[in-house]
mmCIF file of the protein (N, C-alpha, C, O) and its ligand, coordinates in Angstrom:
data_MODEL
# 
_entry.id   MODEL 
# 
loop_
_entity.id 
_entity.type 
_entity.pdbx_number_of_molecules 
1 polymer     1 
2 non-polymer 1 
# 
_entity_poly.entity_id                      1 
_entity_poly.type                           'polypeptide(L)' 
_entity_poly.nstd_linkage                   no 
_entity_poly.nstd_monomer                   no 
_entity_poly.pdbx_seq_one_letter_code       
;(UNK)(UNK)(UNK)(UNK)(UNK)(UNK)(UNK)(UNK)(UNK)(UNK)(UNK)(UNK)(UNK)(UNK)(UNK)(UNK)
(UNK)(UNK)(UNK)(UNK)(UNK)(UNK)(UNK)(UNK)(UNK)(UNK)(UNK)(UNK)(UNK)(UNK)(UNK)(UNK)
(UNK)(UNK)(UNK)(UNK)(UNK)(UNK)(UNK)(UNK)(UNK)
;
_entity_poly.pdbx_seq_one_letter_code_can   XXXXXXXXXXXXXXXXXXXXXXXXXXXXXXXXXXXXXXXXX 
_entity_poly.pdbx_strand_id                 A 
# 
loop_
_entity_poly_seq.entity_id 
_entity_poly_seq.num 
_entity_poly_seq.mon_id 
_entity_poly_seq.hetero 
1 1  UNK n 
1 2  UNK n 
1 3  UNK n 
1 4  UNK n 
1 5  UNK n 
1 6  UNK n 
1 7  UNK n 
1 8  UNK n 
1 9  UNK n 
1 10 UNK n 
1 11 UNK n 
1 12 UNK n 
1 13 UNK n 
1 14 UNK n 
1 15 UNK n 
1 16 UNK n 
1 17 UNK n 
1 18 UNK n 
1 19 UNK n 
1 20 UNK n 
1 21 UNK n 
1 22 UNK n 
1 23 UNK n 
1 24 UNK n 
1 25 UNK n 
1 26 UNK n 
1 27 UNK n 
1 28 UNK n 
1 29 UNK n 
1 30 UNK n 
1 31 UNK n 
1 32 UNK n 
1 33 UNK n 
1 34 UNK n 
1 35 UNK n 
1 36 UNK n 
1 37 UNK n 
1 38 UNK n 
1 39 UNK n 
1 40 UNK n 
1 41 UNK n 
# 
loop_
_struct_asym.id 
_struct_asym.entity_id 
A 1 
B 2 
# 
loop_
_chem_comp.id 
_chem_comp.type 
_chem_comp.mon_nstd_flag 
UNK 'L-peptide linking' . 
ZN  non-polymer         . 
# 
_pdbx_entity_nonpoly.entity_id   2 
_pdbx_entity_nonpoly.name        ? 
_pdbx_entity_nonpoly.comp_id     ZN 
# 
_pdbx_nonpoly_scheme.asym_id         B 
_pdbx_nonpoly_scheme.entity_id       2 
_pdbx_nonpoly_scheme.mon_id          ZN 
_pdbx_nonpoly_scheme.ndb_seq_num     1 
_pdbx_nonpoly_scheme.pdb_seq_num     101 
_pdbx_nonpoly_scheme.auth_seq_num    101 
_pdbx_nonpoly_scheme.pdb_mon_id      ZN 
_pdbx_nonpoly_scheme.auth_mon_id     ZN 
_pdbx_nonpoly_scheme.pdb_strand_id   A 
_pdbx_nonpoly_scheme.pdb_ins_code    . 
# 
loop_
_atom_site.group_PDB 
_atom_site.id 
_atom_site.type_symbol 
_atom_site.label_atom_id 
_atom_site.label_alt_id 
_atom_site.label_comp_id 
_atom_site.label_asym_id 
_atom_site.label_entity_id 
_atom_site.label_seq_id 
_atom_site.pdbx_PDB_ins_code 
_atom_site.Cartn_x 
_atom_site.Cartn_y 
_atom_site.Cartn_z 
_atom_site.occupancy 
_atom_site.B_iso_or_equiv 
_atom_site.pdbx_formal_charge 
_atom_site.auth_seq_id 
_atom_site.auth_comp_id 
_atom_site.auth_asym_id 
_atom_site.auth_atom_id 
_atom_site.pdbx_PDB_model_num 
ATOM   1   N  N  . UNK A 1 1  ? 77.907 -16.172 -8.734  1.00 0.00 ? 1   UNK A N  1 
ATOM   2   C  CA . UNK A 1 1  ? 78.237 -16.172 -10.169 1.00 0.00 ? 1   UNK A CA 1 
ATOM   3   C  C  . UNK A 1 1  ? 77.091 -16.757 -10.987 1.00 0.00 ? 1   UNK A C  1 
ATOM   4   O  O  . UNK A 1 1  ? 77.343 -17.676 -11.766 1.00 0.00 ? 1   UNK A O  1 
ATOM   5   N  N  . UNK A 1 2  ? 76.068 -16.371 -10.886 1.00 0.00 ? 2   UNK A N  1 
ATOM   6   C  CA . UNK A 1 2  ? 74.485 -16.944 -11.336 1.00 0.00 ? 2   UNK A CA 1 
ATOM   7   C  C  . UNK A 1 2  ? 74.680 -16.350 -12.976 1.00 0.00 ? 2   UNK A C  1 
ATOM   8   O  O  . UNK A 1 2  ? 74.355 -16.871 -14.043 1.00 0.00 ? 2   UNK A O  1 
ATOM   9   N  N  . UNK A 1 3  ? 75.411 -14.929 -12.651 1.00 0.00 ? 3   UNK A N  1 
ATOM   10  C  CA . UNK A 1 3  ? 75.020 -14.422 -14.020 1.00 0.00 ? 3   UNK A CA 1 
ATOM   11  C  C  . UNK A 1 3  ? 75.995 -14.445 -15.098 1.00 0.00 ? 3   UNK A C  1 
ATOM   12  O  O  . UNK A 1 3  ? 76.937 -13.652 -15.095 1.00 0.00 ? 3   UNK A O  1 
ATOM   13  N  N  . UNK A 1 4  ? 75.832 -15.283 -16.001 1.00 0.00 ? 4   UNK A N  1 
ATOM   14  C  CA . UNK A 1 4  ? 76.753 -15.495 -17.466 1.00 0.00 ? 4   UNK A CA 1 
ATOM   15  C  C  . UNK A 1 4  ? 77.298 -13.922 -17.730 1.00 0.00 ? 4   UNK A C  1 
ATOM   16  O  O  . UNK A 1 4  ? 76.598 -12.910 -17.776 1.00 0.00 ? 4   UNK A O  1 
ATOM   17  N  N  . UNK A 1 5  ? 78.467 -14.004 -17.858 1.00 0.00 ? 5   UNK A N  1 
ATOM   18  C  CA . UNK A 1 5  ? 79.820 -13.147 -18.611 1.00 0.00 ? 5   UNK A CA 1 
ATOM   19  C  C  . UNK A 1 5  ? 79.595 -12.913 -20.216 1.00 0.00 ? 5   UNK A C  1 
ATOM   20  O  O  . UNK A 1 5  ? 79.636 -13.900 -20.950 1.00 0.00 ? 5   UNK A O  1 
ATOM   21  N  N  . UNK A 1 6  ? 79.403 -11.868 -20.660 1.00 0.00 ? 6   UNK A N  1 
ATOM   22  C  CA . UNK A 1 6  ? 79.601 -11.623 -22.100 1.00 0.00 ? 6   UNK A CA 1 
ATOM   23  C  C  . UNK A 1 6  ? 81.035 -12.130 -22.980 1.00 0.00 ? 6   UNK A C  1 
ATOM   24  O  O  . UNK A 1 6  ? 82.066 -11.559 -23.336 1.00 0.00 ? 6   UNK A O  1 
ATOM   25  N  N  . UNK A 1 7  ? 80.655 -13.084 -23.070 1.00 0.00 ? 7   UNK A N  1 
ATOM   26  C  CA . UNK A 1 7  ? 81.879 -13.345 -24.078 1.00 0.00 ? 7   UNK A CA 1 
ATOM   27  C  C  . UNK A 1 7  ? 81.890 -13.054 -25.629 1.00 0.00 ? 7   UNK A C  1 
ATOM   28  O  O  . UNK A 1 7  ? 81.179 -13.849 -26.243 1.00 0.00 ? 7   UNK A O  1 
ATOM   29  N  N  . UNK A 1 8  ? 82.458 -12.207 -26.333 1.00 0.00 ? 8   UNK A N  1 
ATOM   30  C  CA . UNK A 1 8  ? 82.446 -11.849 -27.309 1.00 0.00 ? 8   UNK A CA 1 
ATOM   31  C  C  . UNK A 1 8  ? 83.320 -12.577 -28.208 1.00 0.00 ? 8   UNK A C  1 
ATOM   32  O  O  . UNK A 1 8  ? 83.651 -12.172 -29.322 1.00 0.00 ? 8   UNK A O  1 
ATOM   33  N  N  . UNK A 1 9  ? 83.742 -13.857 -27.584 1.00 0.00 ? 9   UNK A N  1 
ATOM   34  C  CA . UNK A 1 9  ? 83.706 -15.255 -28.549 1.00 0.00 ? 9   UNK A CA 1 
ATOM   35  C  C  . UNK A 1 9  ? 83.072 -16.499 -28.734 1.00 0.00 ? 9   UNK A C  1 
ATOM   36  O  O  . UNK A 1 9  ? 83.372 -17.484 -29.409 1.00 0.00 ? 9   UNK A O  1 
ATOM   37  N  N  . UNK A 1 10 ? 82.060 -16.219 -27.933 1.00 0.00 ? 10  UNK A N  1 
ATOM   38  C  CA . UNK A 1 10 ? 80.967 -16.717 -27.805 1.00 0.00 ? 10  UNK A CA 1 
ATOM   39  C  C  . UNK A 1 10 ? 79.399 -16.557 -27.965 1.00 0.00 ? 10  UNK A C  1 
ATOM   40  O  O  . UNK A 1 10 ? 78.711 -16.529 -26.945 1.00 0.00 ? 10  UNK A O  1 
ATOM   41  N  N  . UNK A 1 11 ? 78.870 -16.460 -29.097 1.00 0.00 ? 11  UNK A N  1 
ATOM   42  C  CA . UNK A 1 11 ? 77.812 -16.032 -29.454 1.00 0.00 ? 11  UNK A CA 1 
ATOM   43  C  C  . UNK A 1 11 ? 76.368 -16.335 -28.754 1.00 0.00 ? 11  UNK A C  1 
ATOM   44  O  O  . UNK A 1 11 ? 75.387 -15.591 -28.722 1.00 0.00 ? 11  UNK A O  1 
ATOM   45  N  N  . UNK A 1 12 ? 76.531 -17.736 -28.163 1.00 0.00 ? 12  UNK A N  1 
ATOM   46  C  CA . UNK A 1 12 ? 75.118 -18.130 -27.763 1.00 0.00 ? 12  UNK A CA 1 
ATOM   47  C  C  . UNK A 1 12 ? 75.355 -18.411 -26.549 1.00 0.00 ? 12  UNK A C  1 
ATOM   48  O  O  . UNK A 1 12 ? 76.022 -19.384 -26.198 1.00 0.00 ? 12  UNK A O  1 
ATOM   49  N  N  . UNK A 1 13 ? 74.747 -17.456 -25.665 1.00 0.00 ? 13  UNK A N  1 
ATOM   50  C  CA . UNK A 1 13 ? 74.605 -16.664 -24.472 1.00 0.00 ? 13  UNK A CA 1 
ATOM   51  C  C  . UNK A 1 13 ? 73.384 -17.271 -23.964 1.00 0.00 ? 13  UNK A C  1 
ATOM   52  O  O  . UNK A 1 13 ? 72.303 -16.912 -24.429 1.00 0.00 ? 13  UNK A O  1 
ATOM   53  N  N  . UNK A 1 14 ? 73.455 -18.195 -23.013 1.00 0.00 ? 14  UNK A N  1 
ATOM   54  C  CA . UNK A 1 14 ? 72.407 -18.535 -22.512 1.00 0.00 ? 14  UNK A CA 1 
ATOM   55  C  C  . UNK A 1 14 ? 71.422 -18.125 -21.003 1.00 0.00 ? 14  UNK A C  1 
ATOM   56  O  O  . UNK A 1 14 ? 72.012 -17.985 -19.932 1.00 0.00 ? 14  UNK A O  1 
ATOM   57  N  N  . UNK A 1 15 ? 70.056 -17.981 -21.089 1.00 0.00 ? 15  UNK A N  1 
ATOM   58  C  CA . UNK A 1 15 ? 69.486 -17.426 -20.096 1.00 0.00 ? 15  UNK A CA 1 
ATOM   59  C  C  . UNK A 1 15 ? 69.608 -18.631 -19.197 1.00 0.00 ? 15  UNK A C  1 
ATOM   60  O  O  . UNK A 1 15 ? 69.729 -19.797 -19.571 1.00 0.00 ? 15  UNK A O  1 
ATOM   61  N  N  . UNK A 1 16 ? 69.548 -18.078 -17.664 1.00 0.00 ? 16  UNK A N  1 
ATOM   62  C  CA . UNK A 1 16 ? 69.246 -19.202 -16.816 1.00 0.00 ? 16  UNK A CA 1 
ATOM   63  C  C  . UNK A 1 16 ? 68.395 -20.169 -17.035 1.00 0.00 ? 16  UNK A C  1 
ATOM   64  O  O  . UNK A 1 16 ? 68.769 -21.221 -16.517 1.00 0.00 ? 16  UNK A O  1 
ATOM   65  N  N  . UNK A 1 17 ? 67.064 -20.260 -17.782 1.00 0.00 ? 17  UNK A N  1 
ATOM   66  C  CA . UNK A 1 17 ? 66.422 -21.373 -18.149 1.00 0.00 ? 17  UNK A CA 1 
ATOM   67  C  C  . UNK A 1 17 ? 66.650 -22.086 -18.942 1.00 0.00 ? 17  UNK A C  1 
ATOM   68  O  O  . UNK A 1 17 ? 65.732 -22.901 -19.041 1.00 0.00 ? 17  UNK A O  1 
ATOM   69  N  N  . UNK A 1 18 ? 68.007 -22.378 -20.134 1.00 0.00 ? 18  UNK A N  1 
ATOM   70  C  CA . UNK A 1 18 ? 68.626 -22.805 -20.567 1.00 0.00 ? 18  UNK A CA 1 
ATOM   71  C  C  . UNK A 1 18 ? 68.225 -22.207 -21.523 1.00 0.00 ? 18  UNK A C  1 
ATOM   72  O  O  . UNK A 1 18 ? 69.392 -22.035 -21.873 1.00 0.00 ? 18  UNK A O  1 
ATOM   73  N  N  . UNK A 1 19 ? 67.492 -21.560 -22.541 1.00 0.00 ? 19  UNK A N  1 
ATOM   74  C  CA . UNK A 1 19 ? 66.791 -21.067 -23.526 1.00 0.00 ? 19  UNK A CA 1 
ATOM   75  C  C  . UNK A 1 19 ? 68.202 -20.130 -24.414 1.00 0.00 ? 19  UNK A C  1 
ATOM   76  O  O  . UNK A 1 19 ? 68.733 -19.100 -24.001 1.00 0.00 ? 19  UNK A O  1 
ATOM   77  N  N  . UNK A 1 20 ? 68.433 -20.649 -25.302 1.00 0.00 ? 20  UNK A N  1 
ATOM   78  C  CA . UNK A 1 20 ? 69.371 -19.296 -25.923 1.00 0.00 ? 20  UNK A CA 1 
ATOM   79  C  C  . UNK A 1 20 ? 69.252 -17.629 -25.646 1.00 0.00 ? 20  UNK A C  1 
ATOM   80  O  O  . UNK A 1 20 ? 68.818 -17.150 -26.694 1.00 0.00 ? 20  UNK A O  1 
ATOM   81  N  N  . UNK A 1 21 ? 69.361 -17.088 -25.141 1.00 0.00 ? 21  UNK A N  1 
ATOM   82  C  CA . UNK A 1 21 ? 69.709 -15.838 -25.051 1.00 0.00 ? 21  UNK A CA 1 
ATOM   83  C  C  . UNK A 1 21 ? 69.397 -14.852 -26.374 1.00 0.00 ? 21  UNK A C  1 
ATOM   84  O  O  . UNK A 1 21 ? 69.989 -14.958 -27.448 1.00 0.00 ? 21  UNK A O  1 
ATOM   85  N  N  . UNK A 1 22 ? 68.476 -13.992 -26.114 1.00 0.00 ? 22  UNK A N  1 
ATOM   86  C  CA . UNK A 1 22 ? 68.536 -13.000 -27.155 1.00 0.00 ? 22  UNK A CA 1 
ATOM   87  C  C  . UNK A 1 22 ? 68.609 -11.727 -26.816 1.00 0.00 ? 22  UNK A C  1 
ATOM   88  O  O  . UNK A 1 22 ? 68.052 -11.298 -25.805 1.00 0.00 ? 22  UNK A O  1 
ATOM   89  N  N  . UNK A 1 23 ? 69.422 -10.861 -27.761 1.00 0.00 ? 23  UNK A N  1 
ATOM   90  C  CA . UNK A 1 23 ? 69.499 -9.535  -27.519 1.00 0.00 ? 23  UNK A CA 1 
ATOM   91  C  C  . UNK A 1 23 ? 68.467 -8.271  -27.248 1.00 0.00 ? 23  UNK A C  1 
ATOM   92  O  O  . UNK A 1 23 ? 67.628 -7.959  -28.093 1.00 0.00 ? 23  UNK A O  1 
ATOM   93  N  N  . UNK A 1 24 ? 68.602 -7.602  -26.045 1.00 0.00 ? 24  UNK A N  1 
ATOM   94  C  CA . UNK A 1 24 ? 67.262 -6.857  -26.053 1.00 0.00 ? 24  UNK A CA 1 
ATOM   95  C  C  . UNK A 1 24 ? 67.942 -5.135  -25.898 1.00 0.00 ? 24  UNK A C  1 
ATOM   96  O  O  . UNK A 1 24 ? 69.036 -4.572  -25.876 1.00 0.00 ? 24  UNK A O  1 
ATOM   97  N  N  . UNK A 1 25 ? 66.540 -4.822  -25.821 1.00 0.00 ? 25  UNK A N  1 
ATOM   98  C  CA . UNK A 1 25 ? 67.201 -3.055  -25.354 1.00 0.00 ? 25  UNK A CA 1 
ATOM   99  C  C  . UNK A 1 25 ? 66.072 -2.557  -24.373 1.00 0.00 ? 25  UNK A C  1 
ATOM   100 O  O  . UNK A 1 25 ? 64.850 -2.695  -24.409 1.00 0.00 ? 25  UNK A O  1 
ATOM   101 N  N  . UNK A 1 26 ? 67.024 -1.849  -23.371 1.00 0.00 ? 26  UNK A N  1 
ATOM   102 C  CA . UNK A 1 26 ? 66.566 -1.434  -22.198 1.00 0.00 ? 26  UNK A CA 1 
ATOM   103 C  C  . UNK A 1 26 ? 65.489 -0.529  -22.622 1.00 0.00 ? 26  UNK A C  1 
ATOM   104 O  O  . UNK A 1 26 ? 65.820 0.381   -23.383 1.00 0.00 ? 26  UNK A O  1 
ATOM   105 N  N  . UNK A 1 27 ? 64.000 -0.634  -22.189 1.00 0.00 ? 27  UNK A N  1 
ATOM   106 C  CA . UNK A 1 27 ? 63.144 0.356   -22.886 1.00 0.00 ? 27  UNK A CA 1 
ATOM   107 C  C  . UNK A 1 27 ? 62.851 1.327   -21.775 1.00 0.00 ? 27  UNK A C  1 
ATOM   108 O  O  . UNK A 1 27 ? 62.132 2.261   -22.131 1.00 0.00 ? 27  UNK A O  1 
ATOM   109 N  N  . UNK A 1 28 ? 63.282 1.338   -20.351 1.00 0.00 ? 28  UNK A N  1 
ATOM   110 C  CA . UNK A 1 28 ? 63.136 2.437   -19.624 1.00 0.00 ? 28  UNK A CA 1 
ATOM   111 C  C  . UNK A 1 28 ? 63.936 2.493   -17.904 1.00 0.00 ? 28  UNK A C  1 
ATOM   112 O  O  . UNK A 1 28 ? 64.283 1.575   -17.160 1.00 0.00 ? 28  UNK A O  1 
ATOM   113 N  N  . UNK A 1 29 ? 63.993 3.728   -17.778 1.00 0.00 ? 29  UNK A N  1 
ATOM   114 C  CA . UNK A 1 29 ? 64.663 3.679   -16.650 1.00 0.00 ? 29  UNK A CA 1 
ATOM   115 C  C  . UNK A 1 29 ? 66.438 4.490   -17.474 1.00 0.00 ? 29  UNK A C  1 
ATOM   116 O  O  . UNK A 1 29 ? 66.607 4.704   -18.674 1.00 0.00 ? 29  UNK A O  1 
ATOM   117 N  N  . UNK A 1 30 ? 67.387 4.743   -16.428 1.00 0.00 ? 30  UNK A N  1 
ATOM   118 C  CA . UNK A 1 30 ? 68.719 5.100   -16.198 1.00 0.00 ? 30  UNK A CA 1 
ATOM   119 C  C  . UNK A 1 30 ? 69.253 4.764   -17.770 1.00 0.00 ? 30  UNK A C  1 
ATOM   120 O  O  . UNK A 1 30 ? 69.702 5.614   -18.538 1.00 0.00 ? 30  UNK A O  1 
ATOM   121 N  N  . UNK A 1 31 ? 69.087 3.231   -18.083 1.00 0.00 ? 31  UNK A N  1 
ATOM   122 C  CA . UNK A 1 31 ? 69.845 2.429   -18.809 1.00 0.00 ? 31  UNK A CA 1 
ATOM   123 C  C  . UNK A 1 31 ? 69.135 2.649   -20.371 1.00 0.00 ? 31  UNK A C  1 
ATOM   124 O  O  . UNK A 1 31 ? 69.762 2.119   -21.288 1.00 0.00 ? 31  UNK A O  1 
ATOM   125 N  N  . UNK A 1 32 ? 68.149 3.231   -20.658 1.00 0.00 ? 32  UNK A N  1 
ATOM   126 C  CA . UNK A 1 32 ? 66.997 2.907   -21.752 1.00 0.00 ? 32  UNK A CA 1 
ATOM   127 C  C  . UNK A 1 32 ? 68.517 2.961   -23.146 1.00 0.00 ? 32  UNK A C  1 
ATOM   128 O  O  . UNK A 1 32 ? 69.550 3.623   -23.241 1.00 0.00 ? 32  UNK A O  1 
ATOM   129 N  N  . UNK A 1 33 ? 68.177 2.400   -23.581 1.00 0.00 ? 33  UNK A N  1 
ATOM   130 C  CA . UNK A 1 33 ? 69.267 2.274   -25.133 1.00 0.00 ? 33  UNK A CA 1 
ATOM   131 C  C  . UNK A 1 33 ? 70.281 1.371   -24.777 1.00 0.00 ? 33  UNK A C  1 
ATOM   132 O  O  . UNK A 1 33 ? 71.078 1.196   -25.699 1.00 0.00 ? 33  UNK A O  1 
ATOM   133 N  N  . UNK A 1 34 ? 70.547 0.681   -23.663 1.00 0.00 ? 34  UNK A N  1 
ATOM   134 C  CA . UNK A 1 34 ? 71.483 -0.052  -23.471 1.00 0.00 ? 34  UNK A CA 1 
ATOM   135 C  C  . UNK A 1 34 ? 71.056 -1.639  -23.857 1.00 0.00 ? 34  UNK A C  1 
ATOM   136 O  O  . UNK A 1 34 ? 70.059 -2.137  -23.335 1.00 0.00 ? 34  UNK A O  1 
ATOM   137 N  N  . UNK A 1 35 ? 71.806 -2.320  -24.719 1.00 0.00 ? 35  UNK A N  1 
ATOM   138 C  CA . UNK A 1 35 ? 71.624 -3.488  -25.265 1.00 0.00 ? 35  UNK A CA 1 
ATOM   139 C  C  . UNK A 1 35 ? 72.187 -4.675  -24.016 1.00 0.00 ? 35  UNK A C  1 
ATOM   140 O  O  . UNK A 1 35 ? 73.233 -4.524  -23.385 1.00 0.00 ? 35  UNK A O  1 
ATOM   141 N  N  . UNK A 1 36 ? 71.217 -5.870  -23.842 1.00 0.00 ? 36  UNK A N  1 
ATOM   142 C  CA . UNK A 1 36 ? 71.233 -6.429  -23.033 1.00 0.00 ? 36  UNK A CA 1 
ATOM   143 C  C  . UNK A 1 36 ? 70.892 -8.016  -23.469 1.00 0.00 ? 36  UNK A C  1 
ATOM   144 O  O  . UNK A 1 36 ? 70.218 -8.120  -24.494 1.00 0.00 ? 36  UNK A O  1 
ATOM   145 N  N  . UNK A 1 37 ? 71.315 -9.353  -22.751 1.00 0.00 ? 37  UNK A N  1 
ATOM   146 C  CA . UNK A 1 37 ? 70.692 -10.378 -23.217 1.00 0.00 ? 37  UNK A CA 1 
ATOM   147 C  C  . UNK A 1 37 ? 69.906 -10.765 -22.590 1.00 0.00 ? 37  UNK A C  1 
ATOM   148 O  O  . UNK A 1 37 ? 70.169 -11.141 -21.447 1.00 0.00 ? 37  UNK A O  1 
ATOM   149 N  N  . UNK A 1 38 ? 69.110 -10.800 -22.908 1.00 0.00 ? 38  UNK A N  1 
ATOM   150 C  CA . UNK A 1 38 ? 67.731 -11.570 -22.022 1.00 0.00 ? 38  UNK A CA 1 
ATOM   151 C  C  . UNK A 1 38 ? 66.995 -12.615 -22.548 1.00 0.00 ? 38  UNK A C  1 
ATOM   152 O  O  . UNK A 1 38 ? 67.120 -12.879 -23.744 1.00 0.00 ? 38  UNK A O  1 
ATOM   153 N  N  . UNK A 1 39 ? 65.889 -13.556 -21.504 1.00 0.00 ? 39  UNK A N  1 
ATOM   154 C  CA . UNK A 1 39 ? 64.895 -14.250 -22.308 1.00 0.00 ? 39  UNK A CA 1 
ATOM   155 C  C  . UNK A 1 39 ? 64.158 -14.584 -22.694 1.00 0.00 ? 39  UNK A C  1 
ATOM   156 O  O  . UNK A 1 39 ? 63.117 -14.564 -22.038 1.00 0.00 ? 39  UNK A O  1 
ATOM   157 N  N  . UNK A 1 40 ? 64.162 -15.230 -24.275 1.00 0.00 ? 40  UNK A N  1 
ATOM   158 C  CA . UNK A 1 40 ? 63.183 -14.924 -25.847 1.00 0.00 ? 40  UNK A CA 1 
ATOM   159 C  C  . UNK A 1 40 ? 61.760 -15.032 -24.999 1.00 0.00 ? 40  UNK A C  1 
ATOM   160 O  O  . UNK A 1 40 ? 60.892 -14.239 -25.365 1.00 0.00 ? 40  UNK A O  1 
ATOM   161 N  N  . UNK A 1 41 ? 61.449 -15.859 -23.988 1.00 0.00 ? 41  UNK A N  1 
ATOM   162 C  CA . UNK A 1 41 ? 60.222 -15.556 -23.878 1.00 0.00 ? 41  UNK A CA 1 
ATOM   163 C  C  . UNK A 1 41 ? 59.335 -14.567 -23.234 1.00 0.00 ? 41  UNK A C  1 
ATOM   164 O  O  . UNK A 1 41 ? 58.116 -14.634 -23.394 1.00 0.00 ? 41  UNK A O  1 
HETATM 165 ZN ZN . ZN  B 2 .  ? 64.888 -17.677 -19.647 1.00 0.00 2 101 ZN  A ZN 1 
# 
């Protein structure tokens, strides 16, 4: 269970390095357009 659950009552989604979480989009591969959280750095 490493990987944080989307909670959609919960806004600040944190990456494993503790860093807030920001929203990204898949830029290639199967998934490309799929919105994802990943991290800012
Ligand atoms: Zn991180």
């Amino acid at each position: 269970m490493s990987q944080g659950s989307v909670n959609s009552t919960n806004s600040k989604v944190r990456c494993s390095c503790g860093r807030v979480a920001i929203v990204r989009t898949v830029r290639n591969g199967s998934n490309t357009g799929t919105k994802f959280y990943g991290c800012p750095m």
